[in-house]
N, C-alpha and C positions, 0 to 999 in steps of 0.2 A: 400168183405164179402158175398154179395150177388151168385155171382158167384162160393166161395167153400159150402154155404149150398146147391144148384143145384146141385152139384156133389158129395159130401160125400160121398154117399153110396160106392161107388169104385171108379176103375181108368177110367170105361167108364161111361159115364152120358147115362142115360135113355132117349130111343128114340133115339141113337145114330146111324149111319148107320150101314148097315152086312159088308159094308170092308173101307181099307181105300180112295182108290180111289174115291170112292161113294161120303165119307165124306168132301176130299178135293173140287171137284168138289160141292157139297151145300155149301161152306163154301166161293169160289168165286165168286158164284151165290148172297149169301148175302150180300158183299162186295161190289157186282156191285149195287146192290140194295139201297146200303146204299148214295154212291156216287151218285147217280142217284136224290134220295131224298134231299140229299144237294145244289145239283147242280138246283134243279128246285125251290127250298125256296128260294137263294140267287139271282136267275137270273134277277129277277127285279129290283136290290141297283140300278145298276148303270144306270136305263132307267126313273126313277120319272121324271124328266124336260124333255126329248122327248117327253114322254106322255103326259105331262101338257100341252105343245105346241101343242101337234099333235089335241090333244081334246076341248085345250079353257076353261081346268079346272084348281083349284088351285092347287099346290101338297099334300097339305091336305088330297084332294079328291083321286089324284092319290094313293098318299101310300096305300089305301085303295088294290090295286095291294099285298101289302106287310103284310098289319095289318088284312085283310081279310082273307088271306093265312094262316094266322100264328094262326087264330081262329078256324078255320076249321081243321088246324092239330092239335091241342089241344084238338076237341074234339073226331076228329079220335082215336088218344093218348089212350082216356079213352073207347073205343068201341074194342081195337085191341085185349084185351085177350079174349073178349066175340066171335069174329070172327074169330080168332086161335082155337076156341075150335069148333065153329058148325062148319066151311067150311073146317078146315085142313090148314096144310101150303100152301102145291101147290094151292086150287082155291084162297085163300087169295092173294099169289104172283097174281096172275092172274088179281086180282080185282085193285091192287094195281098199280101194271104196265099199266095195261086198263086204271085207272082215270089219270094216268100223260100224257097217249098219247093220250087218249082222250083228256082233257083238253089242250092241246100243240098243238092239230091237227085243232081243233077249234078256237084258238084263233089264226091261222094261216089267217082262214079267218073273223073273230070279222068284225063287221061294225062298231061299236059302244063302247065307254068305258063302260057302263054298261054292255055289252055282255062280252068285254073282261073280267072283275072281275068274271064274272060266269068262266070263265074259267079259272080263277086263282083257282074259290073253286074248281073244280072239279081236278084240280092238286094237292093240299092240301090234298087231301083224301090220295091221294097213299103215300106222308112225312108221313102222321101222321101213315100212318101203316107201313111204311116199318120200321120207327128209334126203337119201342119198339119188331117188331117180328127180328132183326137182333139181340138184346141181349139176347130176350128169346131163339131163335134156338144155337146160338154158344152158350150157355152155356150147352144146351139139348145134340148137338152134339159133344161136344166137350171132349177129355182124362182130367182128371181133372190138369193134369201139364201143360196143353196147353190153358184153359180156358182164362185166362189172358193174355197171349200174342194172343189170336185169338180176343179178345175184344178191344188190344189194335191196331190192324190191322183194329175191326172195326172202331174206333173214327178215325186214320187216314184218311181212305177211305172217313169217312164225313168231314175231315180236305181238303181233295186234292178238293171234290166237293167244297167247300167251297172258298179255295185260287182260282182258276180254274171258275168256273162261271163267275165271274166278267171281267174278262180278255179275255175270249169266247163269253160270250154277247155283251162287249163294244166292238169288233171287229166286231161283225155281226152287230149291230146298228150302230157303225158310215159309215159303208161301205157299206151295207145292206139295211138296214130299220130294225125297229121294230119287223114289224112281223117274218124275219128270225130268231129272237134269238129264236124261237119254234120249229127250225128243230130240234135242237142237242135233244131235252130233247123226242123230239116225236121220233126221228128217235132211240135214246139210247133203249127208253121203248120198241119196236117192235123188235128189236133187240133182247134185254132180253125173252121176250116173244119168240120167236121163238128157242131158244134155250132153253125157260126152259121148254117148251112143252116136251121135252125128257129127259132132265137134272133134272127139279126140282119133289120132292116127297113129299108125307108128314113123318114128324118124330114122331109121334103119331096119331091114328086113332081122325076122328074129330065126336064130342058127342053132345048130345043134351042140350043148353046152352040159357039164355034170355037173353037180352038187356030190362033197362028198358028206355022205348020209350019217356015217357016225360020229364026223367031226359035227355036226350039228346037235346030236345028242348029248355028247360030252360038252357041249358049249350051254346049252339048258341046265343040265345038271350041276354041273361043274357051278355055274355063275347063281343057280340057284340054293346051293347047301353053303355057300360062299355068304349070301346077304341073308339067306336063314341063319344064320348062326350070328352074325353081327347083331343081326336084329332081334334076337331072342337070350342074347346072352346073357345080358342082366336080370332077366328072369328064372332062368334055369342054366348054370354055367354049364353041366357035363355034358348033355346031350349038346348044348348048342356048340359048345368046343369043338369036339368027335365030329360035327357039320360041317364049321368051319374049316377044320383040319381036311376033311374030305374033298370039303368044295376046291380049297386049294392044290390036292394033288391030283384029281382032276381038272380041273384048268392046266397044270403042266401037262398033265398027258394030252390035251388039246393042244397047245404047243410045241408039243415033241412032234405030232401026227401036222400040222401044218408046215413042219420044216422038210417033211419027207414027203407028204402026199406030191400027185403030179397038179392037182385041181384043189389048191384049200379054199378055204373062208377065206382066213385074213394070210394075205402076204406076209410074213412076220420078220423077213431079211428086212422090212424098212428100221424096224428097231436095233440095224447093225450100226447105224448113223445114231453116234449117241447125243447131237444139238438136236437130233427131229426130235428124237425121245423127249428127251427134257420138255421141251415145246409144249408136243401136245399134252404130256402128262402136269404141264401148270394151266394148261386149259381144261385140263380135267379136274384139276385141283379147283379150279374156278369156278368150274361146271359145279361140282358139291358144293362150292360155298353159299348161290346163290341158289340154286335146287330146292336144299337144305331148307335156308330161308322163306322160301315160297310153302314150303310146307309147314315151316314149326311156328311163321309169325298167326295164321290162319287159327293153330293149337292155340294160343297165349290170348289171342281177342276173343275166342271163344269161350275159352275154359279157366281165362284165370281174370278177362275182364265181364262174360258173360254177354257175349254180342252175340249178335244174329250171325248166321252165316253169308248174309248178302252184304254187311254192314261189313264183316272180316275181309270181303272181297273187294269193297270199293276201299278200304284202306290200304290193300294191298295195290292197288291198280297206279297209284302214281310212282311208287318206288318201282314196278316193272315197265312202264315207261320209261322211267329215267335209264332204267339200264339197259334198254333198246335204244334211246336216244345216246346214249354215251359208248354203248359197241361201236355206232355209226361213225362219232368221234373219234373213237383211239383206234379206227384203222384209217381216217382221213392222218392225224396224224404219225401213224405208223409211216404211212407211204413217203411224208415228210420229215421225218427225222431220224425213223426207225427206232429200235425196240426198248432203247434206254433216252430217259428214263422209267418209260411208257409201264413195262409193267412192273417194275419192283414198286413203280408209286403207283399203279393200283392196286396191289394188295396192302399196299400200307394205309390208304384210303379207306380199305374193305377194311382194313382193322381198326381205325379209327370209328367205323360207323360200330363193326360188331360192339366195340369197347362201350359206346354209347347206349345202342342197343338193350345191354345187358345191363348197363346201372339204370336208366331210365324205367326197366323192365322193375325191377327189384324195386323203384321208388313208387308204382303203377300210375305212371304219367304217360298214359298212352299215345297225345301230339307228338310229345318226344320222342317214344319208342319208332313214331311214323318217319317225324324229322330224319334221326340219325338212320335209321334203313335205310334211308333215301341214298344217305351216303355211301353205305356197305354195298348196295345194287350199283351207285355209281363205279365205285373202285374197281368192281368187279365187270362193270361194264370196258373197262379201260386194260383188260386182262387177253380176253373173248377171241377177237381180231388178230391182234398181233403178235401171241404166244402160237396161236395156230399159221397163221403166216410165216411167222420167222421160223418154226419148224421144218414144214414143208418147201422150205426155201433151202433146204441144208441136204434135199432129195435131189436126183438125177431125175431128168424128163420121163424114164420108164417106171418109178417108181408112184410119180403123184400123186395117180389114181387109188392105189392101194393103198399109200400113206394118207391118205383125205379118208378113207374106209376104215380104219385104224382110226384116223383124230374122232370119228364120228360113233365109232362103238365104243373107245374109249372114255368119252363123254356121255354114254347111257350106263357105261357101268360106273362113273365117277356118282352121276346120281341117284343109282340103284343104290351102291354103295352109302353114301350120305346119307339119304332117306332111310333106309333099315338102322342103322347103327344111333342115328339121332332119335329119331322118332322111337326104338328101341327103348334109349338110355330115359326119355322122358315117362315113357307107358311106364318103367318100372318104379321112375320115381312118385310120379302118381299115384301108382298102387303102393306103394310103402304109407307116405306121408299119407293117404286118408285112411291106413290101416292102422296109423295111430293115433288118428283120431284130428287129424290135421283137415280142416274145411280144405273144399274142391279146388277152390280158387286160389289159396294160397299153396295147396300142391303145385297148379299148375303154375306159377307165377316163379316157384323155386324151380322145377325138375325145367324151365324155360331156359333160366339162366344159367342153370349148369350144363343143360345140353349146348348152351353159345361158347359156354369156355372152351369146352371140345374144339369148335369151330375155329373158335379164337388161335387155339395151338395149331389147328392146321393150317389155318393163313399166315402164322406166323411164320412157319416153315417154311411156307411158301413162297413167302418173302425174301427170306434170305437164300435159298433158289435162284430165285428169280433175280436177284442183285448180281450176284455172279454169272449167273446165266448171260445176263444182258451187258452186265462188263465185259463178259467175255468176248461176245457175238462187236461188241464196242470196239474193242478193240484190235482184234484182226481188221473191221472195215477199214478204221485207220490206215492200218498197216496195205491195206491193197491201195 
C-alpha cells in the first residue's frame, strides 16, 4: 500500500536517478546497507555467556549488549526522516556507516563491559537509520512495477544479515575471541564507505528540517528504565519496579509532547485507527516471539547443552531461514487471500513449535529442539507481512509514511522488550538453581523452559487477537 502511494504519480517515482545504471548501482548500495545493519543487531545473540564470563556479570546485565542496541535504534527509527530531509541521503549513509565502524572499531579495543555497551549504542545509530532510509529511497528510486520486488530484495538482504551473523560471529568467538567478532561489521562499514564516497548521491536535495530535542530524550529514557526494569526484576524487584514505573510514565509524557509538538518523532494520530494499531502491535508481538527466540535458543545450546558458540550459530541458521523464506510466503499469500486465515494460523503454528520446543528442551533432545523451532520461526514467519500490511492498509495516503515509522520503532521495542524480560527471567533462574547447588546445565535447561512458557502465553494471546482481528478485517471485505 505504502509503496504504490510513493509512486502513483507514474512509472518513475520522484527523486528517481537520470539513467538506469545509476539507479541499479544505489539500489546495491542499499542492500549492502541493509545487510550490514542486520548483521551488526544480531551479532551479539550468540556471545551473552562469553561476556557474562569474561566480565563477572549476570546476563541480565550482559543482554544489555542486546536490549541497549535495540533502544537506541528505536530511537534512531524516529529521528531518520528528520535527518534524510536536513543532511540528504549521501552524508546520512555517511553518518550511518561511520557510527557502525566507529562503534565496531572501538569495541575492538573496550577495556571494560561498560565501555563495551557504549559501543554497542554507538553501532545502534547506524541500524536505526539505515532499516527506515532503505524503504524510503527504493520506493523514491524506484519504476513503480519494480517497487515491490526491490523491497522484497530489501527484507531478504536483512533476512541473509540476519541468518548469517550468528554463524560468523559464533566462528570468530569460539576460535577467536570476542573482540574479533567486530572486524567483519568494522571492516564491512569502511568498505561501504569507500565505495559510496563515489557511488552513493542524494535522491532529493536536503531542506531545512527540526528534530524536537527533548522528545528524543524522553524517548531514550523513558524506553530505557522501561526494559531496565523488566530486565532486572526478577533479581531485585524494588528498584527494578520504581524503573519500570518511571519508564512508563515517561513514555507518556513522550506521547503527550508528540500529540502537541509542531515537529514530533512519531506521528501518533496514526494510533486513532484502531485496525492499524492492532496490526502492527501483532507484528510486534511477532517481532518479540522470534527476537526472543534468536536470543534464548543460542543461551540453551550453550549453557545447558555445552556447545561452542559457532556450533549455537549454524543451529540456529536454518530455522532463520525458514522464517525469511516463509515472511516471503505469507505476504505472496496475503496479497491472494488476505489476512485470514494467514495470521491467527501463524501464531498457532508459532505455538505449536514453542510447545515443542519447550518439551523437547526438558527431555535434552537437541535435533528436536532444532526440528520444532523450525516450526515457531515458520509461524511466525506467516505473521511479519500481512499483520503489518493489513494495518497500514486501514491508513489514509497522508498517514503511511508515519504509520510505516511507527510499525518500525514498534518492532524494536517489541524486541527490546522481549529480550530484557526473557533473558531477565532466565539470568535469575540460573543464579537461584546453581545457588542451590543445582549443576550449570541443568539450570540452564529449566530457567530455558520456563522462560518459553512466558512466550508461550504471549503468543497465545496473540492468537486469539489475531482470530478476531482477522475475522473482523474478513468480514467487512465481504460485506464491500
Amino acid at each position: 500500500m505504502q509503496q504504490k502511494s510513493d509512486t502513483r504519480a507514474g512509472t518513475q517515482a520522484k527523486g528517481a536517478p537520470s539513467n538506469a545504471d545509476e539507479g541499479k548501482t544505489l539500489l546495491v548500495m542499499v542492500l549492502a546497507c541493509s545487510f550490514l545493519a542486520s548483521f551488526a543487531q544480531t551479532m551479539m545473540n550468540i556471545a551473552l555467556p562469553e561476556v557474562a564470563d569474561k566480565f563477572g556479570i549476570t546476563l541480565s546485565m550482559a543482554n544489555w549488549l542486546i536490549v541497549g542496541y535495540t533502544v537506541v535504534a528505536a530511537t534512531s527509527i524516529t529521528l531518520e526522516a528528520f535527518l534524510l530531509g536536513k543532511l540528504g541521503l549521501r552524508r546520512l549513509f555517511f553518518v550511518g556507516a561511520g557510527a557502525i565502524a566507529l562503534g565496531s572499531g572501538l569495541a575492538l579495543i573496550a577495556p571494560d563491559f561498560p565501555t563495551l555497551v557504549v559501543c554497542r549504542l554507538v553501532q545502534a545509530v547506524g541500524t536505526g537509520l539505515f532499516y527506515p532510509t532503505a524503504t524510503s529511497v527504493i520506493s523514491q528510486i524506484s519504476p513503480q512495477n519494480l517497487v515491490g520486488v526491490r523491497l522484497a530484495l530489501n527484507s531478504g538482504a536483512i533476512a541473509v544479515g540476519l541468518a548469517v551473523s550468528p554463524v560468523v560471529s559464533g566462528l570468530l568467538l569460539t576460535y577467536f575471541g570476542w573482540r574479533t567478532m567486530f572486524i567483519v561489521p568494522c571492516a564491512f562499514a569502511l568498505v561501504l564507505m569507500v565505495v559510496g564516497w563515489s557511488r552513493m548521491h542524494n535522491v532529493r536535495h536536503p531542506h531545512n528540517s527540526k528534530a524536537d530535542i527533548p522528545s528524543v530524550f524522553l524517548s531514550l529514557v523513558g524506553l530505557g528504565a522501561l526494559v531496565y526494569g523488566l530486565g532486572e526484576i526478577a533479581h531485585d524487584f524494588v528498584p527494578s519496579a520504581l524503573a519500570l514505573v518511571a519508564g512508563l510514565v515517561v513514555l507518556a509524557l513522550f506521547a503527550r509532547r508528540q500529540l502537541k509538538v509542531p515537529n514530533p518523532l512519531l506521528n501518533l494520530h496514526s494510533l486513532g485507527h484502531p485496525l492499524f494499531t492492532i496490526g502492527i502491535g501483532l507484528n510486534m508481538l511477532g517481532a518479540m516471539v522470534s527476537f526472543s527466540l534468536s536470543v534464548l535458543l543460542p543461551l540453551y545450546y550453550e549453557g545447558a547443552e555445552g556447545m561452542t558458540a559457532f556450533l549455537a550459530g549454524v543451529l540456529l541458521l536454518g530455522p532463520v531461514l525458514v522464517n525469511a523464506a516463509f515472511l516471503f510466503v505469507g505476504g505472496k499469500v496475503y496479497d491472494r487471500r488476505g489476512i485470514w486465515p494467514l495470521v491467527p494460523g501463524g501464531f498457532v503454528l508459532a505455538l505449536v513449535g514453542l510447545v515443542g520446543v519447550i518439551a523437547a528442551s526438558g527431555q535434552r533432545i537437541v535435533w528436536v529442539v532444532v526440528l520444532v523451532s523450525v516450526i515457531a520461526y515458520a509461524g511466525v514467519g506467516f505473521v511479519t507481512a500481512p499483520s503489518k500490511t493489513a494495518g497500514l492498509a486501514e491508513l489514509p495516503p497522508s498517514m503511511l509514511r508515519s504509520g510505516s515509522a511507527l510499525n518500525s520503532t514498534f518492532v524494536q521495542i517489541g524486541e527490546a522488550v522481549g529480550s530484557a524480560l526473557f533473558v531477565g527471567v532466565l539470568s535469575s533462574d540460573v543464579l537461584h538453581a546453581t545457588a542451590a547447588g543445582v549443576a550449570k546445565s541443568e539450570a540452564y535447561a529449566a530457567g530455558f523452559a520456563h522462560t518459553l512458557f512466558i512466550t508461550l502465553v504471549i503468543a497465545a494471546a496473540a492468537a486469539v487477537l489475531a482470530f478476531f482481528y482477522a475475522r473482523t478485517l474478513q468480514k467487512r471485505s465481504k460485506k464491500e
